[in-house]
Structure formats: structure tokens, C-alpha cells
NUNU-679776 format. One record per residue (C-alpha): x, y, z; residue in one letter; residue number from 1. Coordinates in steps of 0.001 Angstrom, whole numbers. Layout:
REM residues N
REC         u         v         w   aa     i
REC         X         Y         Z    A   NUM
...
//
This chain:
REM residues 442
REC         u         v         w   aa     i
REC     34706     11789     53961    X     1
REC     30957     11757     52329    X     2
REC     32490     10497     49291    X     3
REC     34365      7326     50667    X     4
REC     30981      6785     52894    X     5
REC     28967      6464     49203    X     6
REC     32023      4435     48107    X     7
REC     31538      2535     51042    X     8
REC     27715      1930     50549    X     9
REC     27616      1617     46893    X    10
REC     30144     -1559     47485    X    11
REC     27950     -2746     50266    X    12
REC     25237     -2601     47898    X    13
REC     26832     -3817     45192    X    14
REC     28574     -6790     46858    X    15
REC     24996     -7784     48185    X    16
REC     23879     -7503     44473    X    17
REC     26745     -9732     43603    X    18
REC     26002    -12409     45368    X    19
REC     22210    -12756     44199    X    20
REC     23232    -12028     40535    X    21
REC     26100    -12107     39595    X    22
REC     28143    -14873     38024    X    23
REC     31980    -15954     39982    X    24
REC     32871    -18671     38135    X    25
REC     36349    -18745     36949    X    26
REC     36906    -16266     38943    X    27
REC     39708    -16771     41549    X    28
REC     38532    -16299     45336    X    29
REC     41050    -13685     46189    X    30
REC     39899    -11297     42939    X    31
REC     36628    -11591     44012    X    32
REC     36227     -8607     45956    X    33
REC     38060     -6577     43768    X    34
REC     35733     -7801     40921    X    35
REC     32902     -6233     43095    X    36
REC     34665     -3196     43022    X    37
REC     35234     -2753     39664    X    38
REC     31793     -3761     38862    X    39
REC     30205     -1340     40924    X    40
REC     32786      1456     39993    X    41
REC     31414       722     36586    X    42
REC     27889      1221     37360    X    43
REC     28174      4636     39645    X    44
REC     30595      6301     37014    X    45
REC     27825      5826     34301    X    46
REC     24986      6307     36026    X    47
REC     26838      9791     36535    X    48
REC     27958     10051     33152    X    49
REC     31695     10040     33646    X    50
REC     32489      8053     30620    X    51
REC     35554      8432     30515    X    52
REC     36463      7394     34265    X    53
REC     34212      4242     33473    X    54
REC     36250      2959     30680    X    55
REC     39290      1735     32922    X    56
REC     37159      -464     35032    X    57
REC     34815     -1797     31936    X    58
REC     38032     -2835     30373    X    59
REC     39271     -4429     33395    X    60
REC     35734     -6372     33760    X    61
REC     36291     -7064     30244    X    62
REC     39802     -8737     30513    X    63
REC     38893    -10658     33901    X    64
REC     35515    -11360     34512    X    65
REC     33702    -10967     31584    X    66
REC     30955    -13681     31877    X    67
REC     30412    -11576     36044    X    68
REC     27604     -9593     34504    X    69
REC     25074     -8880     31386    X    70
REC     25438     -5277     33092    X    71
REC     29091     -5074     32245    X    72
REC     28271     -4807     28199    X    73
REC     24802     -2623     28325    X    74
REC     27304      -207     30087    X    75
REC     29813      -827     28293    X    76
REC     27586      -295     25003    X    77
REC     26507      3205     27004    X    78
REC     29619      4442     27418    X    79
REC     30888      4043     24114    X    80
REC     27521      5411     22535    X    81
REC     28123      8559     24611    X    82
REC     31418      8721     23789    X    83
REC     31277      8137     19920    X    84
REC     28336     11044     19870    X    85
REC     30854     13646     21535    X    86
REC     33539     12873     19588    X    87
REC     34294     15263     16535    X    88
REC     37447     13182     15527    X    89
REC     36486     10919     12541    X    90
REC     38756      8208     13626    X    91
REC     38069      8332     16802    X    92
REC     34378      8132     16310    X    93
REC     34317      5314     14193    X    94
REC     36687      3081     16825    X    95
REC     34126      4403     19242    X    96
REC     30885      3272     17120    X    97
REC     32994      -146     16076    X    98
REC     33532      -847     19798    X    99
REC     29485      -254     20179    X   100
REC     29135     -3370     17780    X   101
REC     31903     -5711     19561    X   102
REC     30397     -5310     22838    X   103
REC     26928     -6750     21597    X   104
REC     28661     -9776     19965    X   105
REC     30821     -9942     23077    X   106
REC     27193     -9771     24993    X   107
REC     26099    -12719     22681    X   108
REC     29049    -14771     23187    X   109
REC     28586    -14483     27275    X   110
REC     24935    -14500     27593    X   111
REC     23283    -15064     24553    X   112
REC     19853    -13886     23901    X   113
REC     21442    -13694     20501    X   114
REC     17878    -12919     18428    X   115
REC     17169     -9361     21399    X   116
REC     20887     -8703     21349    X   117
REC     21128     -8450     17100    X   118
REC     17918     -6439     16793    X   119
REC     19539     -3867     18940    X   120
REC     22831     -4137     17076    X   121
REC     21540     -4083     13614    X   122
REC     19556     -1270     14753    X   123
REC     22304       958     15980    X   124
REC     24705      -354     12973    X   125
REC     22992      1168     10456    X   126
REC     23073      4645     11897    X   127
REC     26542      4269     12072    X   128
REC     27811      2220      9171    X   129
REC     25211      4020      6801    X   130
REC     27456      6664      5701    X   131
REC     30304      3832      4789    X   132
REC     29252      1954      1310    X   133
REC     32200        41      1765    X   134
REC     31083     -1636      4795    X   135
REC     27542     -2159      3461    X   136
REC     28160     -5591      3336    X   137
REC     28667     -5856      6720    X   138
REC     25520     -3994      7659    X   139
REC     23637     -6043      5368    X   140
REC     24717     -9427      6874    X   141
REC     23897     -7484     10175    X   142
REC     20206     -6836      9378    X   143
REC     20190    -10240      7723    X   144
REC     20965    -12321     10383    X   145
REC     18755     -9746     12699    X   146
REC     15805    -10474     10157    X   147
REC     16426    -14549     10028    X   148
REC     16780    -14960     14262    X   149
REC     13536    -12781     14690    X   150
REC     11848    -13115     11845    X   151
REC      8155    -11670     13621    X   152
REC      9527     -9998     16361    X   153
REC     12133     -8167     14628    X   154
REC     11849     -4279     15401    X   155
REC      9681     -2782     12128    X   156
REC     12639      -401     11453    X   157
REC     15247     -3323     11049    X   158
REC     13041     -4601      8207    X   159
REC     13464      -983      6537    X   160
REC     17125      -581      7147    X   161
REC     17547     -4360      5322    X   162
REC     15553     -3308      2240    X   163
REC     17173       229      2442    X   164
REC     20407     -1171      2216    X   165
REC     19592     -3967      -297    X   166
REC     19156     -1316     -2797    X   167
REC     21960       453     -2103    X   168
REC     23789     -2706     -3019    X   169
REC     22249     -4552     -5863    X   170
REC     24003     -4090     -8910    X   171
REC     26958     -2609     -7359    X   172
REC     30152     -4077     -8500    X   173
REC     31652     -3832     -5201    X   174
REC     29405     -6312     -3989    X   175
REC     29359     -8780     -6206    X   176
REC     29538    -11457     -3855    X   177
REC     26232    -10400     -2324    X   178
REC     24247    -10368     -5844    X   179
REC     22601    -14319     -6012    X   180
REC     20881    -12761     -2859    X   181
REC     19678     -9664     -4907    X   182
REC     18141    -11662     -8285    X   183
REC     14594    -10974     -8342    X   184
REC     13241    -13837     -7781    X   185
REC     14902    -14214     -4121    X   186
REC     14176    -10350     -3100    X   187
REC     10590    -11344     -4396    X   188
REC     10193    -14024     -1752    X   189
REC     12113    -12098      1028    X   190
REC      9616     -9272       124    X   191
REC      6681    -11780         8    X   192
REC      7208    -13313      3545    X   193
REC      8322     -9737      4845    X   194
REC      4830     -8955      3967    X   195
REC      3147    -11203      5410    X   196
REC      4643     -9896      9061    X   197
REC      3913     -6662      8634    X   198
REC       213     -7121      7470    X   199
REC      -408     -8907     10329    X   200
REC      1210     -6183     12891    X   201
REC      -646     -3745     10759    X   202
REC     -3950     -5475     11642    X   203
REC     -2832     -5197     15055    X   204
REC     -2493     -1508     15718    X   205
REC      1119     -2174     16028    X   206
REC      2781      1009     15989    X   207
REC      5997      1352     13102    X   208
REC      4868      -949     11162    X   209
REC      2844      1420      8539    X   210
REC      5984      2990      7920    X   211
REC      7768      -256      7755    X   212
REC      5505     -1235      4899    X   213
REC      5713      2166      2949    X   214
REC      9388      1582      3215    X   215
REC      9600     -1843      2259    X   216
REC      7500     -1267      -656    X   217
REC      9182      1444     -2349    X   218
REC     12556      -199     -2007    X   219
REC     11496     -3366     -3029    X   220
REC      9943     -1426     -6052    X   221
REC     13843       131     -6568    X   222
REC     14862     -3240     -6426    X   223
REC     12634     -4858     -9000    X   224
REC     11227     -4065    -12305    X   225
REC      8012     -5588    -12205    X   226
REC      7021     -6618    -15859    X   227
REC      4467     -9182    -17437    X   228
REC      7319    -11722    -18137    X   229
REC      8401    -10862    -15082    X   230
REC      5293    -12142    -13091    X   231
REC      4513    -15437    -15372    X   232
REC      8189    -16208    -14700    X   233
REC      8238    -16342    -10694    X   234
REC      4298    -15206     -9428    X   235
REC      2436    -17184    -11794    X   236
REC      4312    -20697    -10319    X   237
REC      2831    -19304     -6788    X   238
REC      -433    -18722     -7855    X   239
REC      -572    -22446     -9266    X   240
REC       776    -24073     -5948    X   241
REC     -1477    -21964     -3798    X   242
REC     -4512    -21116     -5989    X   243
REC     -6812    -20339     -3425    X   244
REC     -4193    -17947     -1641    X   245
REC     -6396    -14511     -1645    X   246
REC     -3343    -12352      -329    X   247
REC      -877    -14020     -3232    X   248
REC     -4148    -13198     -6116    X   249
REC     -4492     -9817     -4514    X   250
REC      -781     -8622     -4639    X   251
REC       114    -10357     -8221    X   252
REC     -3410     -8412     -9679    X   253
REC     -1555     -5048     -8198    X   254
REC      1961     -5949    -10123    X   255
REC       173     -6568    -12941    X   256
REC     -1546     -3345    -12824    X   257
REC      1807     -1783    -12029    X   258
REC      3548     -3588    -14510    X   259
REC       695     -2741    -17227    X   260
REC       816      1283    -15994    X   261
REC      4504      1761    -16389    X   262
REC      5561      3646    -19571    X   263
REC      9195      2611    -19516    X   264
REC      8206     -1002    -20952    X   265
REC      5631     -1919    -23726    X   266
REC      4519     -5171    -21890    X   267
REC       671     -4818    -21254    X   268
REC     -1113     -7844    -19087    X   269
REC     -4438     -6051    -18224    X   270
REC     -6831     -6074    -21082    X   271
REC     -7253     -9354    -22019    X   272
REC     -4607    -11016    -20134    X   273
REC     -6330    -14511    -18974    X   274
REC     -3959    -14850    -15996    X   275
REC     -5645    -11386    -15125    X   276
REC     -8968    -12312    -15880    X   277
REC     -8471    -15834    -14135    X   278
REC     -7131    -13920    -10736    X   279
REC     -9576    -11422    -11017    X   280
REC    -12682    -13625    -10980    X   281
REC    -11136    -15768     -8249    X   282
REC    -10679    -12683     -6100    X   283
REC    -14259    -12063     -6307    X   284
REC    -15483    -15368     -5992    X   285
REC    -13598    -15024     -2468    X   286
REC    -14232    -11749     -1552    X   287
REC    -17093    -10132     -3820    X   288
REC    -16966     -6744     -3977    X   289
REC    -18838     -4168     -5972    X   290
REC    -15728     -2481     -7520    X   291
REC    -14404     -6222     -8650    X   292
REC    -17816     -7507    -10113    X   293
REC    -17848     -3891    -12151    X   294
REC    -14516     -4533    -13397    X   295
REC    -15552     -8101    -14458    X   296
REC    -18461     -6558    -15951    X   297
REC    -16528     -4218    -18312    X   298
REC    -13718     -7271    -18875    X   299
REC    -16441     -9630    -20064    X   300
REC    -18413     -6665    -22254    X   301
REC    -19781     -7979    -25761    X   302
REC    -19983    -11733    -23991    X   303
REC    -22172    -13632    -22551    X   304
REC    -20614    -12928    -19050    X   305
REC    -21544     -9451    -18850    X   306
REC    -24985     -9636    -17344    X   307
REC    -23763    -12752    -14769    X   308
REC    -21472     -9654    -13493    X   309
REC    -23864     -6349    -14237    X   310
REC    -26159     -8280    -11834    X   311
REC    -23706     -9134     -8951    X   312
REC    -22556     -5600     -9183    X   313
REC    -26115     -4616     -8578    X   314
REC    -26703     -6530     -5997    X   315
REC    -23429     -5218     -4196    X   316
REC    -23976     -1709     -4519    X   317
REC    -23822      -136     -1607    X   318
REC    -25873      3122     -2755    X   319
REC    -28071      4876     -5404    X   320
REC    -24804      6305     -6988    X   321
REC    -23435      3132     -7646    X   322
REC    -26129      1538     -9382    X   323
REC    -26303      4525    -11853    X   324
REC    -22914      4384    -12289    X   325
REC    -24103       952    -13418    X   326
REC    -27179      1847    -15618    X   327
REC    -25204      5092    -16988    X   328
REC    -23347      2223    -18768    X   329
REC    -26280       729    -20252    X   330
REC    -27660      3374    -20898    X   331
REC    -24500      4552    -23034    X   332
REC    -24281       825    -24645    X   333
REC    -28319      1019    -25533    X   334
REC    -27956      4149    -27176    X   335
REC    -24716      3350    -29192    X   336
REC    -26184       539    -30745    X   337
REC    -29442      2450    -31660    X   338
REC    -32254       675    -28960    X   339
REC    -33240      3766    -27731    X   340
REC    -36491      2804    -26216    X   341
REC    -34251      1120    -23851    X   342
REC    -31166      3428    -23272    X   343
REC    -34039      6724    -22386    X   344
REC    -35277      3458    -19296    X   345
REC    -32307      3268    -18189    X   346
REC    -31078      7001    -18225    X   347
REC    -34652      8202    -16107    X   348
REC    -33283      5108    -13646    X   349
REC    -29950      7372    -13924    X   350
REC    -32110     10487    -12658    X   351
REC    -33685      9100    -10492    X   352
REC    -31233      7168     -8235    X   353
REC    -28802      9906     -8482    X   354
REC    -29987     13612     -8490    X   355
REC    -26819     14707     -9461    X   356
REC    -27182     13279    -13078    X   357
REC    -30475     14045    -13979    X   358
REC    -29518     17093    -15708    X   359
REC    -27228     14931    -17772    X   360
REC    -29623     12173    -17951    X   361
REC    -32660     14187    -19598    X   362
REC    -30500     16490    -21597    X   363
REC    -29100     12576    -23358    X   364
REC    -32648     11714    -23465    X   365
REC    -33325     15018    -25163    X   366
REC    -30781     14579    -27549    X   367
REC    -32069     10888    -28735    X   368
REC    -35586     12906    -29114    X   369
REC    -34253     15298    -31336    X   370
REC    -31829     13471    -33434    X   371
REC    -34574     10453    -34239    X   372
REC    -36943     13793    -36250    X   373
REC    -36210     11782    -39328    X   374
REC    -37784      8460    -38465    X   375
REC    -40539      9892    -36573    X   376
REC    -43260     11215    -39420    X   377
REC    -46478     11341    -38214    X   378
REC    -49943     12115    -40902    X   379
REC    -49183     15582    -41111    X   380
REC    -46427     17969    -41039    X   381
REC    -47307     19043    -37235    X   382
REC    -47764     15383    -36083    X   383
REC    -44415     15171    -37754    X   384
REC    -42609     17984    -36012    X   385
REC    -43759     17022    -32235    X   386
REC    -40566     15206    -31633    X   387
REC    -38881     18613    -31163    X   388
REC    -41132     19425    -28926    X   389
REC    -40739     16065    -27205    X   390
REC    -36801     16809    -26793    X   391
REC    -37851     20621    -25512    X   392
REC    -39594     19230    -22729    X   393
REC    -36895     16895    -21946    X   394
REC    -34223     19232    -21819    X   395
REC    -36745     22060    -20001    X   396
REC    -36458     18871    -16899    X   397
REC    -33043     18795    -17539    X   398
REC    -32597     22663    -17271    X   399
REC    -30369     23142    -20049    X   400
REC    -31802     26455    -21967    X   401
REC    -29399     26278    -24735    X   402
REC    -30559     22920    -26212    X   403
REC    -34374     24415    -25162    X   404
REC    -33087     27108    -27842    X   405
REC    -31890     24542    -30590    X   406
REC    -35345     21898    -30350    X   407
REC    -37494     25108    -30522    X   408
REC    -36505     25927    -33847    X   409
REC    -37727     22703    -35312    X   410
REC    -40846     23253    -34056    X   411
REC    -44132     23027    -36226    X   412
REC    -44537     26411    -38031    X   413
REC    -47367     28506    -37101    X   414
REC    -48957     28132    -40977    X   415
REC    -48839     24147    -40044    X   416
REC    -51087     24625    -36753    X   417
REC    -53478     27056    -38189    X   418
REC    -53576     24380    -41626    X   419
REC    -54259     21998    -39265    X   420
REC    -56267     22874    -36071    X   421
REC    -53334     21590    -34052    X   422
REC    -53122     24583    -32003    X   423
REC    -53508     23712    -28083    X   424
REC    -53822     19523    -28869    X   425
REC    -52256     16812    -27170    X   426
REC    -50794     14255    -29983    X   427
REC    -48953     11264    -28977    X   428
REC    -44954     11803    -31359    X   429
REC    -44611      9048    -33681    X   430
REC    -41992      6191    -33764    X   431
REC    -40399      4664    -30141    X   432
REC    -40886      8297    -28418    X   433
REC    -44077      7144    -28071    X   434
REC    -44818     10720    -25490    X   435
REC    -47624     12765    -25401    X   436
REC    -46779     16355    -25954    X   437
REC    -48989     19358    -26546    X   438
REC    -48763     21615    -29664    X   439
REC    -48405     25612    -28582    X   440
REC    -51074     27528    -29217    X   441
REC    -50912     30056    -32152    X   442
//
């Protein structure tokens, strides 16, 4: 009796539903009650899970009413899901998971809302089709067509699935219809206008879309061997029409540091490649950065460029570290080409901007001291020797005992003080040390 009573109500119900939602047309007067039925039968049985006892009355709906309800094919699409995830007969399964897919195109053909209805079916196809590489074509044209009617609001793991399954296919044999759509030039701009989308939801918190992008990358990296030929071939063209495109110089500097770091081809287009250079400079000139105006600095070394970009990186350091960073270089290039007057300014800058280098710094320093005893003769043989003690001092700041060690035993020799008086004097060493230093006492 309680039973036919909920029968009895959930028809009510559903009848009054009916009438504010549903859709009779076509449908002859004296079916429409039993319609109602069916419809609501439908709906109780899966909103108790009784798949099976819903299928008679979906496939009734199905067969004569099928534009009645949107409701009839998201049930329809439950029951069969539930179904297909019990079953543990292959065949059965895979009718179960095909009849998934139908009822979304059957969904499209009744009530559109194609672009919603093919992100949810591309979605569930490639959990079920995924394990099939002979229907990867059909999963492909799937996430395709998911990818070309949403385009920005396509669901961040759709874009995955269709660069996933890309892969899978290029180069395959049994696809061979499919490969104009895999050259590299066309996954290049797919890849190039995927990217755009997901930097944007990125930037927007969005959530999935970090993933999307690891994804997306590293299959479009399976996809495409990025090589120096490669790039002047299709990128460089870009980079011409939109030269002031900061994304485009951005991700064509990255292949061609990709391209120049892997081992598997000789092609190098870093060190000095003028596309490189040319992209390079224009990425700073639009978004100056200390790390670009030091690598500009080291590209442009022995030119008259250098300095134009050792200043800007100066200027765009954002600590003391950095700017030693910057003076340890010119330090290095002062003392390789023998100024050393100038490399020991720049090394005490070194010490003094970055604490953690000042041992280094004044041990360098101490080095220069102690390797320059040659040109440094003074008017007598104790004069002459002070640039050892010059260097001991030097590396005494710099706390390295060792070296101490080594400059001591250049010293002046005790017979050499006494000869001379020198015991206990200040002298000023010879040559471009140019520091006062005092003799030891005897």
C-alpha cells in the first residue's frame, strides 16, 4: 500500500513537473500520461540506484519521446556509467561505456548545448577508449572537436588528454590519415594558442590548469624535436610578423636554449646566434631585468656593448650580492689582462658588498701581491722584498694561513734588516701595490 501511495505521489509530482518543463510535442495526447510515467519511473529507479530496473523505461523514453526531457540522457548517461563500472565482462563493458558516448551525441542532437555536452564526453571518452589504440582516432577527433567548440572554456584536463593522445598517435602507421595534423609546424601552433589559454587561467588562480600546462608541455616536447633549423623554419616567420610579441620572444629564447642544451643533435643557436642575440635584447628592452642585462653583458664581452649592459645590470640589481657577482667579473677580466691596480678595486668592492667573498676576494688580491715580486724592486733588497709582506697582510684579512705560510718565506732576511736599519719601518712596496707595510722587527 505505502509503495503505490509513493507511486502515486512521485507521478503527481512528476506530472506537475511535466507540465512546467517538459517538452510534448510530437507526442500523441493519449501517450501522454504514460510518457509521465515512464519519465518519472526513470528518475525514482536512479535516484535509488536500480539500474537495471531503469533501463526498460530509459529505452522506452528513448524510442518515443526522446526530445520530453534533457533529464532522460543525464540519466540515461548515469545508468550506463554505473553499469559499465560493475561490469567484469569485457564485452559487456565496452557496449556499456559505448552507450555512455551515444547518449551525449543523442543529448546534442535533442538539446544541443553541443560545446558543455562534448567537454563532458571527451572527458569520460578517454578514460574509456584509452586502453583501445585502435580507436584512438576516435578519441582524438573527440577531444578535437571538444578543444575547437570551447576553445577557453574547455575543462584543463581535456587539453591534456588531446596532447596525451596526439603522441600516442604521431608517427603511427595506423593512423596515417591523422598525420598532416601531427607535422610540426601545425602541433606548434595548436601548442602555441593552447598556451596562451592556459597562461591566462594560470594568472587567474584557476585551479587544473598548472597541471594542464606541465602536461601539455612535456607531450608537446614528445611530439617535437625542437632544433635550430627547426625554429628559423616555423618561429622565426612569427617573430617577424609580431616582433614586439614579448610572450612569442620569451618562449622561442627557451627552444633555443632547449634546442642548444640537447646532446642528441649538434645544432648550437646560443653563442653567437644573432636571432638569439636580436630576441634577447628585445626582451630586455621590454621587460629589463637584471638576469637579462647580465646575460647581454657576457654576450657582448670584448665589444663595445659590454659596459651599455654592465651598467643596466647595475642599476637593476636588486642586492649587494648581485652587484659583486657583477664586479667579481671585472675583477677576473682586470686581472687576466694584467691591470691589476684595477682588478684589487674591484675585488675590495667584492668584499665589501658581499661578506661572503671577502675571504676569496683578499686571498686573489694576495695572490696578485705576491706574484708581481719581480716587477716590484725597490733601492734595496728589503724595500724589494715588502711585496711579500704586502700579500701576508692581505691574505692575514682574508684568513687563509696557508698562503700566510707561503708569502712569509719571501720575506726580507734578517741579515737585510740589520744591513739596512729596516727593522720596525713603515716603507711604501714599489710598483702599482703602492701599500704601506711595516718591516718586522729583528
Amino acid at each position: 500500500m505505502y509503495r503505490k501511495l509513493s507511486l502515486l505521489l512521485a507521478l503527481f509530482c512528476g506530472w506537475v513537473l511535466a507540465a512546467k518543463a517538459q517538452n510534448y510535442e510530437g507526442i500523441p495526447e493519449d501517450k501522454k500520461s504514460l510518457v509521465d510515467e515512464k519519465f518519472v519511473l526513470l528518475g525514482d529507479n536512479v535516484s535509488m540506484k536500480n539500474y537495471p530496473d531503469a533501463q526498460p523505461h530509459l529505452n522506452w523514453l528513448l524510442a518515443n519521446a526522446p526530445k520530453f526531457s534533457k533529464n532522460i540522457y543525464i540519466n540515461g548517461i548515469k545508468i550506463y556509467k554505473a553499469l559499465a563500472e560493475k561490469e567484469a565482462d569485457a564485452a559487456k563493458k565496452t557496449l556499456y561505456q559505448d552507450s555512455v558516448l551515444v547518449l551525449h551525441d543523442l543529448q546534442i542532437q535533442n538539446f544541443g548545448d553541443e560545446a558543455k555536452v562534448m567537454n563532458a564526453k571527451a572527458f569520460t571518452a578517454y578514460y574509456y577508449l584509452y586502453n583501445f589504440p585502435e580507436r584512438y582516432g576516435e578519441l582524438y577527433e573527440m577531444l578535437r572537436k571538444a578543444y575547437l567548440l570551447n576553445k577557453a572554456e574547455i575543462i584543463p584536463q581535456n587539453l591534456s588528454f588531446l596532447f596525451i593522445v596526439m603522441s600516442l598517435m604521431k608517427g603511427e602507421e595506423f593512423y596515417a590519415k591523422y598525420q598532416p595534423e601531427f607535422a610540426d609546424d601545425k602541433v606548434t601552433t595548436l601548442y602555441e594558442e593552447v598556451g596562451q589559454i592556459i597562461n591566462a587561467k594560470v594568472a587567474a588562480g584557476e585551479a587544473g590548469w598548472e597541471d594542464a600546462r606541465n602536461t601539455v608541455d612535456q607531450y608537446y616536447g614528445a611530439m617535437v624535436t625542437i632544433t635550430c633549423s627547426y625554429i628559423k623554419k616555423y618561429l622565426e616567420p612569427k617573430y617577424r610578423a609580431s616582433p614586439d610579441d614579448a610572450e612569442l620572444i620569451e618562449k622561442i629564447i627557451g627552444y633555443m636554449i632547449k634546442a642548444t642544451q640537447d646532446t642528441s643533435n649538434n645544432e648550437k643557436c646560443i653563442v653567437g646566434d644573432p636571432l638569439f642575440l636580436e630576441l634577447s635584447e628585445k626582451l630586455f628592452q621590454k621587460e629589463p631585468t637584471y638576469k637579462r642585462a647580465l646575460f647581454l653583458m657576457r654576450a657582448y664581452k670584448d665589444t663595445g656593448r659590454e659596459a651599455e649592459f654592465r651598467n643596466k645590470a647595475l642599476e637593476l640589481a636588486e642586492n649587494g650580492n648581485q652587484k659583486a657577482d657583477i664586479y667579481l667579473m671585472i675583477a677576473d677580466e682586470y686581472r687576466s689582462s694584467g691591470q691589476y691596480g684595477s682588478a684589487r678595486e674591484y675585488f675590495f668592492k667584492v668584499a665589501q658588498l658581499d661578506p661572503s667573498r671577502a675571504s676569496l676576494a683578499y686571498s686573489i688580491v694576495g695572490d696578485m701581491y705576491l706574484s708581481s715580486g719581480g716587477g716590484c724592486k725597490g733601492d734595496n733588497p728589503v724595500v724589494s722584498r715588502s711585496y711579500a709582506i704586502a700579500a701576508y697582510n692581505m691574505y692575514q684579512k682574508a684568513g687563509n694561513s696557508g698562503k700566510m705560510a707561503t708569502a712569509q718565506r719571501y720575506f726580507p732576511d734578517r741579515e737585510a734588516i740589520f744591513t739596512y736599519s729596516m727593522g720596525g719601518k713603515s716603507v711604501t712596496v714599489p710598483c702599482w701595490i703602492g701599500e704601506t707595510v711595516v718591516i718586522p722587527n729583528l
